[in-house]
C-alpha positions as CSV (number, residue, x, y, z in Angstrom):
1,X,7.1,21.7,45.4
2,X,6.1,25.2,45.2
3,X,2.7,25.9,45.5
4,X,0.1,27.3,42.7
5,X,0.1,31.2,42.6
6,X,-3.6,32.2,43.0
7,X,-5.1,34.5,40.9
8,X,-8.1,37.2,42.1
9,X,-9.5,38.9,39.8
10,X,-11.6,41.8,39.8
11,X,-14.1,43.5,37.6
12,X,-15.6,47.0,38.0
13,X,-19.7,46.8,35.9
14,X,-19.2,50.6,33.3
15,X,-22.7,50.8,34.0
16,X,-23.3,50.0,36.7
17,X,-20.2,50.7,38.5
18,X,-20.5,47.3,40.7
19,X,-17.4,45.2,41.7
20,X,-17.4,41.6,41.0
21,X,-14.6,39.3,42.3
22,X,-13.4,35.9,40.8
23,X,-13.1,33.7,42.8
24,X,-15.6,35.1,44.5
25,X,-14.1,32.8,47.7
26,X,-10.5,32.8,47.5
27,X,-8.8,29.5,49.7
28,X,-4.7,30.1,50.2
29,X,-2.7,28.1,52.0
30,X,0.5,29.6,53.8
31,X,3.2,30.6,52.0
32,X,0.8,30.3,48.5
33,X,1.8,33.7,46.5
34,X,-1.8,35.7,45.7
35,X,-2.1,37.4,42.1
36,X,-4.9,40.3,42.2
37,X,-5.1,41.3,38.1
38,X,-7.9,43.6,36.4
39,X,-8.5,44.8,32.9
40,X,-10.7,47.7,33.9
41,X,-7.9,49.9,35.2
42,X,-5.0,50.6,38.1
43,X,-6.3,49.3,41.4
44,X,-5.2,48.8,44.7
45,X,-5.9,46.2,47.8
46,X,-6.4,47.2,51.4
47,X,-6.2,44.6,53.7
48,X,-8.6,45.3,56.5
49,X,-7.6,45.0,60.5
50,X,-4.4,43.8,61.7
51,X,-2.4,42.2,61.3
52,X,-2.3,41.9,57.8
53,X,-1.4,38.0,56.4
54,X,0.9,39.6,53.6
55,X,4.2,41.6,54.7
56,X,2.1,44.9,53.4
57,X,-1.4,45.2,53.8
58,X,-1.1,47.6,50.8
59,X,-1.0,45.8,47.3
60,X,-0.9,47.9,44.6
61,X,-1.2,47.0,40.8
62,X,1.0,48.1,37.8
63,X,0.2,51.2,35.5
64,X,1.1,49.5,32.0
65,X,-2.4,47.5,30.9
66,X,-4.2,46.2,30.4
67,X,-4.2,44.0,31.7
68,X,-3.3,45.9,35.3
69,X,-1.8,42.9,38.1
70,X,0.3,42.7,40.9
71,X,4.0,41.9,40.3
72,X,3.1,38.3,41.8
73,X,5.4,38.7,44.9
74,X,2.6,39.2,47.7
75,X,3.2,35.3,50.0
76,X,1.3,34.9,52.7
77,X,3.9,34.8,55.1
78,X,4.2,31.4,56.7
79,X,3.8,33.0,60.2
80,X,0.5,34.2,58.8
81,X,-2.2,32.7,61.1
82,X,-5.0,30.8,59.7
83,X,-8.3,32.3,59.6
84,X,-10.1,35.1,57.2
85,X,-9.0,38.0,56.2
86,X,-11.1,40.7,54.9
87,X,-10.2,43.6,51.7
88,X,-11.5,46.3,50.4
89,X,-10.1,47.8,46.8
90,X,-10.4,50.6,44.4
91,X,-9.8,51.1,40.6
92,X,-9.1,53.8,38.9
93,X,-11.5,53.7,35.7
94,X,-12.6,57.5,34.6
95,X,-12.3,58.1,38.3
96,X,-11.9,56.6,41.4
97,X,-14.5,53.4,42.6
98,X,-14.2,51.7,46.2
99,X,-15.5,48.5,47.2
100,X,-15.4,47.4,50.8
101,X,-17.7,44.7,50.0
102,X,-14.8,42.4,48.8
103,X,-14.8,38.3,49.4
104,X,-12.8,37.0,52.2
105,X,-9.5,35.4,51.8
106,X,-9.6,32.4,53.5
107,X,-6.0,31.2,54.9
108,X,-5.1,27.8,56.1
């Protein structure tokens, strides 16, 4: 059976222009397909270091929102090893805001 797609999503404050992430731990397992989605505008994922436990370490969302998501295709590859991987992202809302503070994603 197939397992649960998980779903991160982030949030970027108008005012105050600060990222929150929920979950704000993410657990996968390998194989488990990861869903990044955000109402507040196009954004894109960066996964930190090498090597990356998805086939790109660049995820990028969709244009059309909101809500703006990834097409839902980004598996953690089963050769993925275990451990936690680190992120950083960006949305585009009336201009460009980077976080490199982003949670871990945990892989078992």
């Amino acid at each position: 059976m197939p397992l649960p797609t998980k779903v991160i999503e982030i949030k970027l404050d108008s005012d105050t222009r600060e990222f929150t992430f929920q979950p704000t731990s993410a657990k996968v397992k390998l194989g488990q397909t990861v869903k990044w989605k955000s109402t507040d505008g196009p954004f894109v994922v960066q996964m930190k270091g090498a090597p990356s436990p998805f086939g790109n370490p660049t995820i990028k969302s969709g244009t059309q929102g909101p809500p703006y998501e990834t097409s839902g295709d980004d598996a953690i590859g089963n050769s993925a090893s275990p451990g936690q991987y680190h992120y950083a992202a960006a949305i585009n809302k009336n201009g460009l805001e980077i976080s490199s503070g982003c949670p871990d994603l945990e892989v078992s």
